[in-house]
KOLZA-965990 format. One record per atom (N, C-alpha, C): residue number from 1; residue in three letters; chain; x, z negated, y. Coordinates in steps of 0.001 Angstrom, whole numbers, plus 500000, padded with zeros to 6 digits. Layout:
KOLZA-965990
(r NUM,Ala,A,(X,Z,Y))
...
//
This chain:
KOLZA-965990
(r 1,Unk,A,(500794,500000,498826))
(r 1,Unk,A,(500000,500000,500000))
(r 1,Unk,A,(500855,500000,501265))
(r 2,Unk,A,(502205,499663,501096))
(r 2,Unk,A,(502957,499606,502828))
(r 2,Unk,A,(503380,501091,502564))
(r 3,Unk,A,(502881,501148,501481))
(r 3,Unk,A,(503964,502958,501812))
(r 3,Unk,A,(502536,504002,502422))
(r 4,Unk,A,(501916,503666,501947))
(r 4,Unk,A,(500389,504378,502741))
(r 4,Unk,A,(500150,503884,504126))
(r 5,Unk,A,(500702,502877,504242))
(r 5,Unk,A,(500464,501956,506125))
(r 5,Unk,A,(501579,502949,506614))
(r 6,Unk,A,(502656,503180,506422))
(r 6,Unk,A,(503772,504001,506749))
(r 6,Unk,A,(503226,505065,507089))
(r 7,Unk,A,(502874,505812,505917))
(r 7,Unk,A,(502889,507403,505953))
(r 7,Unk,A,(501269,507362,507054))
(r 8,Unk,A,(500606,506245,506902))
(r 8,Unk,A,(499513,506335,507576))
(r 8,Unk,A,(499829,506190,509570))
(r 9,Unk,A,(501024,505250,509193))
(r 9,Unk,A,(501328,505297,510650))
(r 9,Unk,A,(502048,506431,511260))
(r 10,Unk,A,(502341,506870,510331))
(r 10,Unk,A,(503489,508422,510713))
(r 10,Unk,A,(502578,509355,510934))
(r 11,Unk,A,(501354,509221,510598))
(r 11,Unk,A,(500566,510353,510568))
(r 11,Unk,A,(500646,510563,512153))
(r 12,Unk,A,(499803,509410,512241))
(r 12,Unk,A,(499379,508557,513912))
(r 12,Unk,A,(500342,509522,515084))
(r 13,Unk,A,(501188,508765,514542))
(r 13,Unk,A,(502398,508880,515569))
(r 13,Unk,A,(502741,510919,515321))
(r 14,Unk,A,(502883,511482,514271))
(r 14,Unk,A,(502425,512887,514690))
(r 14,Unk,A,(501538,513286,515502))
(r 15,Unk,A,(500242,512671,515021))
(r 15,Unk,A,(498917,513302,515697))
(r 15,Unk,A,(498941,513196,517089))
(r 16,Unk,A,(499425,512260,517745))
(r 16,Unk,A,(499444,511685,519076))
(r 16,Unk,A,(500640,512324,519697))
(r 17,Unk,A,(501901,512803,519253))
(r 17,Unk,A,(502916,513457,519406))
(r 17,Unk,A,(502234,515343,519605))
(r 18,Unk,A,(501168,515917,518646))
(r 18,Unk,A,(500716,516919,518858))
(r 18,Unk,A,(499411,516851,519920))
(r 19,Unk,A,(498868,515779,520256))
(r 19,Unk,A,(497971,515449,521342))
(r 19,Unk,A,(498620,515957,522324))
(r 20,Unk,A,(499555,514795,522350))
(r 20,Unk,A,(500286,514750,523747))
(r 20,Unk,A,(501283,516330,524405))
(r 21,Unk,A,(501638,516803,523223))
(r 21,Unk,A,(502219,518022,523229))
(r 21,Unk,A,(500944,519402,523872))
(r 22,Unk,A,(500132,519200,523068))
(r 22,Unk,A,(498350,519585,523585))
(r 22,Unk,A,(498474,519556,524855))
(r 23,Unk,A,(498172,518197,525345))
(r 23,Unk,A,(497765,517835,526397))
(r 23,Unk,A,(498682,518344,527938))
(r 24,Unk,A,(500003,518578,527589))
(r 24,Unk,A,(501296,518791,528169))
(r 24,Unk,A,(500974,520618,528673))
(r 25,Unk,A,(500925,521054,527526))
(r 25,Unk,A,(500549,522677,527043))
(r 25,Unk,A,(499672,522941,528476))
(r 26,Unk,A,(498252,522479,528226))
(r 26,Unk,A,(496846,522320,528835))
(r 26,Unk,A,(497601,522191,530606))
(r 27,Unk,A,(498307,521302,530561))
(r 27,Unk,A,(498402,521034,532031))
(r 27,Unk,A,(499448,521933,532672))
(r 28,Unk,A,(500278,522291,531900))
(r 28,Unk,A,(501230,523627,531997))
(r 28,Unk,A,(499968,524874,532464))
(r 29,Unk,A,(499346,524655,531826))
(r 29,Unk,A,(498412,526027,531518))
(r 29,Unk,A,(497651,525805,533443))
(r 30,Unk,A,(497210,524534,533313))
(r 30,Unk,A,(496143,524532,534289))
(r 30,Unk,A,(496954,524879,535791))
(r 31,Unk,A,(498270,524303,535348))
(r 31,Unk,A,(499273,524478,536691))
(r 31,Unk,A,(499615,525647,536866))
(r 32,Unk,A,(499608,526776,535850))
(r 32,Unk,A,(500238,528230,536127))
(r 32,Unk,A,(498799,528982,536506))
(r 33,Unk,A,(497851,528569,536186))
(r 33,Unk,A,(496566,528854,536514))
(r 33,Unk,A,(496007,529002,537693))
(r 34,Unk,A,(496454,527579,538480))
(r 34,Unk,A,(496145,527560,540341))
(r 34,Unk,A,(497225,528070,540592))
(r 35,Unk,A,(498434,527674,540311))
(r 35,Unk,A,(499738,529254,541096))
(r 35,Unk,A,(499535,530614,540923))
(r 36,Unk,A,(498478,531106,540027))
(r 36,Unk,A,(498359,532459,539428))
(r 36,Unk,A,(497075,532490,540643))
(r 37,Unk,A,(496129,531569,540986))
(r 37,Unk,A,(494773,531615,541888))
(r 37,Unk,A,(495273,531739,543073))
(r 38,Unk,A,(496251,530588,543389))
(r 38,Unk,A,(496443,530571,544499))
(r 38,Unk,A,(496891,532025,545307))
(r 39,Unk,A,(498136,532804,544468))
(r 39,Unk,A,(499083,533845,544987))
(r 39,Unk,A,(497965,534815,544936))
(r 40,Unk,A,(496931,535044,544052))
(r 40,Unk,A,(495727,536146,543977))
(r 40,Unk,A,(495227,536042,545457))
(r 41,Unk,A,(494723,534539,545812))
(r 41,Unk,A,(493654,534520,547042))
(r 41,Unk,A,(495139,534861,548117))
(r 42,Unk,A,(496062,534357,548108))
(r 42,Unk,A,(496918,534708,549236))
(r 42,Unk,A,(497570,536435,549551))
(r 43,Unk,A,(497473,537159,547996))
(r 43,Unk,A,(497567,538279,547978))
(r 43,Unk,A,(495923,539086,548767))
(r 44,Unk,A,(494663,538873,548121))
(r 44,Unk,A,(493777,539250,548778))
(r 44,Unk,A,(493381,538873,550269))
(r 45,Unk,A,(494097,537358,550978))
(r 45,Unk,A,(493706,537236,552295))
(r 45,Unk,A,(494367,538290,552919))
(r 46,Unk,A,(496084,538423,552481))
(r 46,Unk,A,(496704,539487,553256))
(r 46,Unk,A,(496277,540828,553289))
(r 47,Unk,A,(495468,541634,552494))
(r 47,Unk,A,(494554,542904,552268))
(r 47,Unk,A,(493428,542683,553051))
(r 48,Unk,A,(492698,541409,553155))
(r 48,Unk,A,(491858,541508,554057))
(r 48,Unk,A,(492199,540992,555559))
(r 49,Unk,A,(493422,540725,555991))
(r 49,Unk,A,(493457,540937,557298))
(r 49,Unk,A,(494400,542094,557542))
(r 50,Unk,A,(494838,542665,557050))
(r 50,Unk,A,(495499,544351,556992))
(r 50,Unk,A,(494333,544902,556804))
(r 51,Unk,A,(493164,545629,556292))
(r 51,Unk,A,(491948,545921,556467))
(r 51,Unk,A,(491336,545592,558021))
(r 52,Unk,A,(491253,544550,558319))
(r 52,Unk,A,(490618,544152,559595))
(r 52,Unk,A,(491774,544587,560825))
(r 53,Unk,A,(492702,544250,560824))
(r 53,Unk,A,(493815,544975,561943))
(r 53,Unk,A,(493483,546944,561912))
(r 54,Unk,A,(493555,547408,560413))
(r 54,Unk,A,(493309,548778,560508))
(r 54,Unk,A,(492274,549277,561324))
(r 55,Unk,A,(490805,548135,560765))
(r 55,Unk,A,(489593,548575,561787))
(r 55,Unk,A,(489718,548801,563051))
(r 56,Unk,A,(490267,547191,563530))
(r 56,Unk,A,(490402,547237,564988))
(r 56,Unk,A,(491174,548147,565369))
(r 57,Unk,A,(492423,548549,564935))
(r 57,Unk,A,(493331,549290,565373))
(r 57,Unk,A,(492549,551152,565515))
(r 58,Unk,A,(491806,551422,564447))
(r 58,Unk,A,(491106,552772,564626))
(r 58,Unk,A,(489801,552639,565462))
(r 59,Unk,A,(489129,551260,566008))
(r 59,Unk,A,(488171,551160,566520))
(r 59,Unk,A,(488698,551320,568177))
(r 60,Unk,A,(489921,551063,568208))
(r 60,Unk,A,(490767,550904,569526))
(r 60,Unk,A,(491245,552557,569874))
(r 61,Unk,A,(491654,553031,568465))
(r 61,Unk,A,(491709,554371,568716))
(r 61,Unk,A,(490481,555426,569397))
(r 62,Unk,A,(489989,555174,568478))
(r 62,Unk,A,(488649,556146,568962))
(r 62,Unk,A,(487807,555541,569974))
(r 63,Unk,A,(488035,554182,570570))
(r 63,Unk,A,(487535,553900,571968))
(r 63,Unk,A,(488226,554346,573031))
(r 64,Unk,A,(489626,554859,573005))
(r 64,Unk,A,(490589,555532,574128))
(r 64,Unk,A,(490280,556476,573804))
(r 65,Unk,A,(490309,557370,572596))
(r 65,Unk,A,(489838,559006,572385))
(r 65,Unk,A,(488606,558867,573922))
(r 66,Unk,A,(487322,558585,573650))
(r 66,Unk,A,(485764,558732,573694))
(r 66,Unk,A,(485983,558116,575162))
(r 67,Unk,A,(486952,557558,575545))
(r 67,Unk,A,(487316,556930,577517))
(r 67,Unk,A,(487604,557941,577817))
(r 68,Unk,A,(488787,558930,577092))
(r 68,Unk,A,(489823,560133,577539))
(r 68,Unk,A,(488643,561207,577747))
(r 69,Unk,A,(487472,561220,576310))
(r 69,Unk,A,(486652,562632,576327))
(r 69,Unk,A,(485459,562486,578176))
(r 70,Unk,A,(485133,561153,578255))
(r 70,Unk,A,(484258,561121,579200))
(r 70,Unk,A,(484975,561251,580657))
(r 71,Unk,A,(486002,560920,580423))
(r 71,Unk,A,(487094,560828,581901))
(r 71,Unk,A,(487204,562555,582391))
(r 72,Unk,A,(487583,563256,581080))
(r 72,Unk,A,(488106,564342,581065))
(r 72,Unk,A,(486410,565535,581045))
(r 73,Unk,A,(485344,564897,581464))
(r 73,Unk,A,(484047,565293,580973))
(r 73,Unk,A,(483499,566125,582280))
(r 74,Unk,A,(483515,566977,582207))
(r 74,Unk,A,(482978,567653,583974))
(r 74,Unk,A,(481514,567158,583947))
(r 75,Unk,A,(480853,567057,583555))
(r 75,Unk,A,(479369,566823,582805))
(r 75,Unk,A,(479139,565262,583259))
(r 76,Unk,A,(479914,564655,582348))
(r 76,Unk,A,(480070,563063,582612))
(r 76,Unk,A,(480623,562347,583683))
(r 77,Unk,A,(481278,563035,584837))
(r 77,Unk,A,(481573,562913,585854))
(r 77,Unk,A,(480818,563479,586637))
(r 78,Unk,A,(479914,564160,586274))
(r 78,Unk,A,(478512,564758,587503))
(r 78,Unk,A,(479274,565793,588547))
(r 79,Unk,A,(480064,566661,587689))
(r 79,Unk,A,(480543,567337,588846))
(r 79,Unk,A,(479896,568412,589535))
(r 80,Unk,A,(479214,568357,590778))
(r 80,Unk,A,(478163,569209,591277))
(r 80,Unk,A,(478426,571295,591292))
(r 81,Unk,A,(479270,571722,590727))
(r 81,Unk,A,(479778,572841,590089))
(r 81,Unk,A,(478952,573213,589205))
(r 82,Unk,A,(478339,571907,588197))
(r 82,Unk,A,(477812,572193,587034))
(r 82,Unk,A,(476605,572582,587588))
(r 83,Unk,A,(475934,572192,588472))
(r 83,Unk,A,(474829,572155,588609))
(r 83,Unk,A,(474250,573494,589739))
(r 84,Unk,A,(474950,574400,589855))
(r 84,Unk,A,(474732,575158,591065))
(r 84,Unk,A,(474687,576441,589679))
(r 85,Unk,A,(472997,576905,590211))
(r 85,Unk,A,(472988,578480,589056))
(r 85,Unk,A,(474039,579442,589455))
(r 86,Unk,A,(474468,580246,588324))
(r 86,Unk,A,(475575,580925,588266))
(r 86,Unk,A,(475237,582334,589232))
(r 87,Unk,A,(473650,583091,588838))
(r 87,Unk,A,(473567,584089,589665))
(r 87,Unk,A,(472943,583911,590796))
(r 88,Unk,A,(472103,582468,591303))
(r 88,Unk,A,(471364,582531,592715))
(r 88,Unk,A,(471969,581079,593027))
(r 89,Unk,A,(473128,581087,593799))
(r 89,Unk,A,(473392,579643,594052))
(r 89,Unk,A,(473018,578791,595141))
(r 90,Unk,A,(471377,579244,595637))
(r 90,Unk,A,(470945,578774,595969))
(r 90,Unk,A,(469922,577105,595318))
(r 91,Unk,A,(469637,577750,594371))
(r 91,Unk,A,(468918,577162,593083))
(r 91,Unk,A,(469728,576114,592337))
(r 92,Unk,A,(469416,575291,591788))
(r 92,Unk,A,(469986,574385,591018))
(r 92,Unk,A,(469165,574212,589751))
(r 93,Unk,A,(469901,574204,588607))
(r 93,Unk,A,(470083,573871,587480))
(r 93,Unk,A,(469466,572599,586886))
(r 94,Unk,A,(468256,572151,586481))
(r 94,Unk,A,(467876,571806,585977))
(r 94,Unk,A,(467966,570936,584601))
(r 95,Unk,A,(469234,571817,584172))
(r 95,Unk,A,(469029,571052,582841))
(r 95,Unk,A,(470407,570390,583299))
(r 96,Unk,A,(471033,570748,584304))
(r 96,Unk,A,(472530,570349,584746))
(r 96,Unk,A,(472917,569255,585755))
(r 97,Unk,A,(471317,569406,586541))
(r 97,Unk,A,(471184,568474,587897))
(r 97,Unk,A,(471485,566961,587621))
(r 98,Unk,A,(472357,566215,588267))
(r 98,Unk,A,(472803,565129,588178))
(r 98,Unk,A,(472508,564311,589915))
(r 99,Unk,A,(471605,564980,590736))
(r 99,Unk,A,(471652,563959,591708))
(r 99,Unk,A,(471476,564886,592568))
(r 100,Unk,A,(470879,564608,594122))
(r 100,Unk,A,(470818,564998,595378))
(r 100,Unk,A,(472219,564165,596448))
(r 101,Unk,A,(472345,565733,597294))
(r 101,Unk,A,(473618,565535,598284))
(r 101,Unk,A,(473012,564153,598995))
(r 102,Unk,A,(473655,563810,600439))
(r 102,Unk,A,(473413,563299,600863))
(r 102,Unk,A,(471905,563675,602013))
(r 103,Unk,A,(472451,564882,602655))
(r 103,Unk,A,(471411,565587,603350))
(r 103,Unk,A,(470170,565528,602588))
(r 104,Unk,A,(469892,565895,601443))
(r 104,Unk,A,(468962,565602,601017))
(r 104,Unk,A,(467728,564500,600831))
(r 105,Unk,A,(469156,563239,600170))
(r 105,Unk,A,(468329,561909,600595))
(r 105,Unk,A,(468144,561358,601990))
(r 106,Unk,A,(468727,561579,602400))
(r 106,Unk,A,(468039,561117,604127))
(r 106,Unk,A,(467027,562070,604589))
(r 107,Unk,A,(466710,563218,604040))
(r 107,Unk,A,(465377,563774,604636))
(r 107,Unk,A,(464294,563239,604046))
(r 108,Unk,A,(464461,562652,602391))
(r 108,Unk,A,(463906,561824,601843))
(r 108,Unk,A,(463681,561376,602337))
(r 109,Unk,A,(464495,559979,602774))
(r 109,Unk,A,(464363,559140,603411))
(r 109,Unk,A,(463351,558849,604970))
(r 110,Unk,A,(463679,560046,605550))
(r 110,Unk,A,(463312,560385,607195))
(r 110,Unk,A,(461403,560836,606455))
(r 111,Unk,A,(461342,561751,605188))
(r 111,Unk,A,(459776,561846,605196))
(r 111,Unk,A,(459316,560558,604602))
(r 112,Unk,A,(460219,559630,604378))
(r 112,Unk,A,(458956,557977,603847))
(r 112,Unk,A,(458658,557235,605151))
(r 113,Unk,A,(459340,556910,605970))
(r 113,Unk,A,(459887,556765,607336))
(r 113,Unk,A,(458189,557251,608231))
(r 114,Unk,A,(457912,558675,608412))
(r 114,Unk,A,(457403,559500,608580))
(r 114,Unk,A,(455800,558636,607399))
(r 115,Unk,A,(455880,558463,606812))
(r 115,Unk,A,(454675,558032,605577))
(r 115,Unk,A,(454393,556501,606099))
(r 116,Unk,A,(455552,555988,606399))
(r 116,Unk,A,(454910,554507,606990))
(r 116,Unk,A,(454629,554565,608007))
(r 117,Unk,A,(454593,555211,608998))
(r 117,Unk,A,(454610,555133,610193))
(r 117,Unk,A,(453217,555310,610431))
(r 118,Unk,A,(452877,556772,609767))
(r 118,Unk,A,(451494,557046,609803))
(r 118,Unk,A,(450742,556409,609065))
(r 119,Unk,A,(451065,555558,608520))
(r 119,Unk,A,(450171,554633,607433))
(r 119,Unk,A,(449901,553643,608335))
(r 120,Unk,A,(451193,552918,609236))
(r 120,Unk,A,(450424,551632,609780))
(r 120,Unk,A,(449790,552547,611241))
(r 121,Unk,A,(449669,553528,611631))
(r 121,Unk,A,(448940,554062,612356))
(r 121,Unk,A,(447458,554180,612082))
(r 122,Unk,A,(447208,554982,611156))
(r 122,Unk,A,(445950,554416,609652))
(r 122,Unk,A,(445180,553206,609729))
(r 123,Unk,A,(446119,552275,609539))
(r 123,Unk,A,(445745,551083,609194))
(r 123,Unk,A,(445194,550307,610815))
(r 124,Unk,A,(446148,550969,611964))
(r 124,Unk,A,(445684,550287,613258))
(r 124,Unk,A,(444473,550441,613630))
(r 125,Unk,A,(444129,552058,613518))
(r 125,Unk,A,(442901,552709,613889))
(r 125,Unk,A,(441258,552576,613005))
(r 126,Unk,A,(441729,551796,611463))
(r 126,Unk,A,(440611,551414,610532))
(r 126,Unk,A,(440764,550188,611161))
(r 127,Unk,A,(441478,549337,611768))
(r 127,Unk,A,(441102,547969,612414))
(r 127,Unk,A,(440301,548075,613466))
(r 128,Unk,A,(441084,549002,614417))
(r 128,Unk,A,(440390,549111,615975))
(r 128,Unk,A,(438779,549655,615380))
(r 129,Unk,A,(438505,550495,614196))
(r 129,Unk,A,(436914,550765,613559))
(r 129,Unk,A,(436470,549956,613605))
(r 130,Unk,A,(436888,549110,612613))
(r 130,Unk,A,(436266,547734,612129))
(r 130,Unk,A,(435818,546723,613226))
(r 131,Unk,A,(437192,546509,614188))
(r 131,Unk,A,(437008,545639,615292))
(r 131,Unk,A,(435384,546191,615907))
(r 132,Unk,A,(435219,547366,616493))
(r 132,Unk,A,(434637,548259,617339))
(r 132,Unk,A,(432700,547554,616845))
(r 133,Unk,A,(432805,548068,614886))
(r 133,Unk,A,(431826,547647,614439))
(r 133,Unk,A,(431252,546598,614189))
(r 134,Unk,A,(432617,545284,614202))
(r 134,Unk,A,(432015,543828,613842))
(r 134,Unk,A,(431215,543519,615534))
(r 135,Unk,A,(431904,544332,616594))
(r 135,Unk,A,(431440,543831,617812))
(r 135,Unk,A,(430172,544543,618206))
(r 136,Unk,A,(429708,545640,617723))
(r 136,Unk,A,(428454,546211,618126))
(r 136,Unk,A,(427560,545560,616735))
(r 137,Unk,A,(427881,544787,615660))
(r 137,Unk,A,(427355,544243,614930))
(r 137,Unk,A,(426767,542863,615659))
(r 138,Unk,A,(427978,542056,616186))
(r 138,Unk,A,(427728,541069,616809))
(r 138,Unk,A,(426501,541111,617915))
(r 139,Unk,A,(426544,542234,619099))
(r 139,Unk,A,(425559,542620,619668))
(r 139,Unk,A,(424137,542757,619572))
(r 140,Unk,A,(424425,543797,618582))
(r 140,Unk,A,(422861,543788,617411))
(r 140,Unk,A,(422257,542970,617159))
(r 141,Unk,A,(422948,541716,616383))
(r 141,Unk,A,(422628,540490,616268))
(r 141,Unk,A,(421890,539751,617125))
(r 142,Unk,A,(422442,539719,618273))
(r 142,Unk,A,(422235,538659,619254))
(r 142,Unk,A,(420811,539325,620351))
(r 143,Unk,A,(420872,540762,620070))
(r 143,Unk,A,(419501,541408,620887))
(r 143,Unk,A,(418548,541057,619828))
(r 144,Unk,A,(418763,541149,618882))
(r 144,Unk,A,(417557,540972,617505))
(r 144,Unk,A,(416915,539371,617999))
(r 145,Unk,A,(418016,538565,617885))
(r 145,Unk,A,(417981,536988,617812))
(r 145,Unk,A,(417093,537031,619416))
(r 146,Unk,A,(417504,537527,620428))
(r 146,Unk,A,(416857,537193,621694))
(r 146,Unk,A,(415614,537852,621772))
(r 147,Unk,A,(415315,539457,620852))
(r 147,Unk,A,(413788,539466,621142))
(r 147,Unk,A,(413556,538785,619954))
(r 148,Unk,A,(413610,538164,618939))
(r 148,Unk,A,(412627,536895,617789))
(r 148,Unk,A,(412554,535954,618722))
(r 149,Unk,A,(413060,535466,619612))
(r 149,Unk,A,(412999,534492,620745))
(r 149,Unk,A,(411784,534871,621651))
(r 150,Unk,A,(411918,536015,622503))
(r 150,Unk,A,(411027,536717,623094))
(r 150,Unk,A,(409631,536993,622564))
(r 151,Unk,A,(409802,537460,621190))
(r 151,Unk,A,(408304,537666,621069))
(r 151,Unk,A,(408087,535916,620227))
(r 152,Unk,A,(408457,535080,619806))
(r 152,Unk,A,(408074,533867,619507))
(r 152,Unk,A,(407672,533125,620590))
(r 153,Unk,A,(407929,533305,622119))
(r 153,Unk,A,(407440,532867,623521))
(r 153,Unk,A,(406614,533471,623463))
(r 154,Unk,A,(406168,534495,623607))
(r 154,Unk,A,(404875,536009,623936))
(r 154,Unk,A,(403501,534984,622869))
(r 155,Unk,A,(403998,534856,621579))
(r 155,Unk,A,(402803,534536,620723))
(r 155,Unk,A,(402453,532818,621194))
(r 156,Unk,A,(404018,532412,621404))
(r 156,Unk,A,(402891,530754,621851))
(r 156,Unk,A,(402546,531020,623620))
(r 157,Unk,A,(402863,532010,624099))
(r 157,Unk,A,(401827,532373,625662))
(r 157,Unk,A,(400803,532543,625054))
(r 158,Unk,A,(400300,533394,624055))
(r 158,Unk,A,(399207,533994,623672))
(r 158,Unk,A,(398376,532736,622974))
(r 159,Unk,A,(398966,532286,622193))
(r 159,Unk,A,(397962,531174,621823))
(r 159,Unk,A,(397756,530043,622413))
(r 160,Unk,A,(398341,529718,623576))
(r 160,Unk,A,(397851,529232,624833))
(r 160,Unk,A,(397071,529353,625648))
(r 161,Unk,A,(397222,530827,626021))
(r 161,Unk,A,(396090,531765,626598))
(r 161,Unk,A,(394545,531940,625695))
(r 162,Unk,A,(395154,532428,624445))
(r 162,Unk,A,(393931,531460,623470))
(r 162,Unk,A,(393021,531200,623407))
(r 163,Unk,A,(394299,529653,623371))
(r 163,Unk,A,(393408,528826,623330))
(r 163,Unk,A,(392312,528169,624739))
(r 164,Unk,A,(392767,528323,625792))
(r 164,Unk,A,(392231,528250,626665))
(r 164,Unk,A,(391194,529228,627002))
(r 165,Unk,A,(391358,530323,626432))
(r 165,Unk,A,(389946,531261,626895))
(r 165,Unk,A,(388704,530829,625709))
(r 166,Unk,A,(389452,530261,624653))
(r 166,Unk,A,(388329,530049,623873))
(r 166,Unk,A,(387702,528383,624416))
(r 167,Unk,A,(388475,527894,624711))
(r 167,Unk,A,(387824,526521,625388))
(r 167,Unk,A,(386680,527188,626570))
(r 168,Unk,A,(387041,528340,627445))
(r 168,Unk,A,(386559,528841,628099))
(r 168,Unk,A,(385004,529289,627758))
(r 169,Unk,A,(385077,529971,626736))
(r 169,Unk,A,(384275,530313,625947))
(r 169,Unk,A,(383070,529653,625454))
(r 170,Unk,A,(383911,528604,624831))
(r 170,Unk,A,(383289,527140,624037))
(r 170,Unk,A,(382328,527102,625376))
(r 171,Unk,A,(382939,526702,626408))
(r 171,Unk,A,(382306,525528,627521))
(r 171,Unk,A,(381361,526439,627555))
(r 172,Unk,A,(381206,527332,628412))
(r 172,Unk,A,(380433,528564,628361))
(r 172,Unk,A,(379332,528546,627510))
(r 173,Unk,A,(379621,528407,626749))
(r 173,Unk,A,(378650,528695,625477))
(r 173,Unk,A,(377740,527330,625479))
(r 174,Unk,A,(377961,526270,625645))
(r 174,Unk,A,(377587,525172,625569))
(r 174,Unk,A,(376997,524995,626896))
(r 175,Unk,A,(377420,525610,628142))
(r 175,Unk,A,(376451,525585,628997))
(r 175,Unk,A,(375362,526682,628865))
(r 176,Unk,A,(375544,527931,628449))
(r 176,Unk,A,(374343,528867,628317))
(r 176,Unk,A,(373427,527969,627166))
(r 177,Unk,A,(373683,527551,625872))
(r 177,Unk,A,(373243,526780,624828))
(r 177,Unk,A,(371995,525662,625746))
(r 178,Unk,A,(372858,525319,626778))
(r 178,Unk,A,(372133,523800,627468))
(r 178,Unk,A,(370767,524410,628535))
(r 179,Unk,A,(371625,525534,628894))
(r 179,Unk,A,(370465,526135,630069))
(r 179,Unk,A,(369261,526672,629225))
(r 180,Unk,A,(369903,527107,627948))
(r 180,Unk,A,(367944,527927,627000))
(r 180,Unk,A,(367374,526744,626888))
(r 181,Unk,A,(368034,525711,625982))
(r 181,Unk,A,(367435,524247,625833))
(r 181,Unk,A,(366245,523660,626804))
(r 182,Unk,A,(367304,523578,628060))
(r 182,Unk,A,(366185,522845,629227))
(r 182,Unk,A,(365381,524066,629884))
(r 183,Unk,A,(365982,525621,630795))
(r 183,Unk,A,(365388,526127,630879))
(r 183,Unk,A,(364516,527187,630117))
(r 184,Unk,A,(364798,527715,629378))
(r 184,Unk,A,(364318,528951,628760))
(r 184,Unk,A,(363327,528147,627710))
(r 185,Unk,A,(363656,527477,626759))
(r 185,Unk,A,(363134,526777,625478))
(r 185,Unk,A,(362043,525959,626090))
(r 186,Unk,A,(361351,525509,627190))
(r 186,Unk,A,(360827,524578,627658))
(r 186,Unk,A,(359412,525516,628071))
(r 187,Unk,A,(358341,525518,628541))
(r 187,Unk,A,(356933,525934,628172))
(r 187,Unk,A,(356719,525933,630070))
(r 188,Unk,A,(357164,525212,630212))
(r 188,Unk,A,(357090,524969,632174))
(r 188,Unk,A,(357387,526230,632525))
(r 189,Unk,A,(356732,526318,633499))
(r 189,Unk,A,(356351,527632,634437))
(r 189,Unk,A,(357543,527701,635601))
//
């Protein structure tokens, strides 16, 4: 039995000797693994900022090309050449026209000038209307208001007058009434 504790402990001590050898292997492995990751991602960062310098660098290109084409652009500089017809150069070009001289816009200018002027002229003379009409309105008014006044005096004269001719009347009546009574109605000679 100590010779089986032996060979049993020898086993041990192999097995743990090929563990550990394992285990050694494994971490070898895992260490050449992130140096193998690492140099990949440091190989691909450098491709992707060489990629991104190329962009910029051809995006820089062809933004000085496309400065040079518009600089160098008779068209894109509005050069008024373009725009004058070839057989009546009186006429201008339409599909070429890029703008009026100066003479031009100040006659512009001189016919808006000309548009306000006569507008608040317009506008003075629909006031001085208006004024003209609120005041013969006002007038109107006030002759209307003074004969409703006038004939509202006329009707209480009149029913004053009236009434007094009918009191007139009344009395009248009440004396002819009194005179048949005693004279006329009475049998005396």
């Amino acid at each position: 039995e100590v010779q089986d504790q032996m060979h049993y402990s020898e086993l041990l001590k192999r097995q743990q000797a090929v563990q550990a050898y394992a285990e050694a292997k494994l971490n070898e492995g895992r260490q050449n693994l992130q140096v193998e990751i690492a140099s990949a991602n440091k190989t691909l960062a450098e491709e992707k900022r060489s990629r991104e310098k190329a962009a910029r660098d051809y995006e820089a290109t062809m933004n000085e090309q496309e400065i040079n084409a518009v600089l160098g652009s008779a068209f894109a500089k509005e050069d008024p050449a373009l725009a004058v017809h070839s057989t009546q150069p009186w006429r201008v070009r339409t599909d070429h026209w890029k703008g009026m001289n100066g003479a031009d816009k100040q006659q512009i200018r001189d016919f808006q000038q000309q548009q306000r002027v006569e507008r608040e002229e317009t506008l003075q003379r629909s006031q001085q209307t208006e004024q003209v009409h609120a005041q013969n309105m006002e007038y109107a008014r006030r002759y209307v208001t003074h004969a409703a006044h006038q004939f509202e005096t006329m009707k209480q004269h009149q029913r004053v007058d009236n009434s007094a001719f009918l009191k007139t009347q009344m009395q009248e009546k009440s004396d002819r009434d009194k005179y048949f009574k005693e004279v006329v109605n009475t049998n005396n000679p």
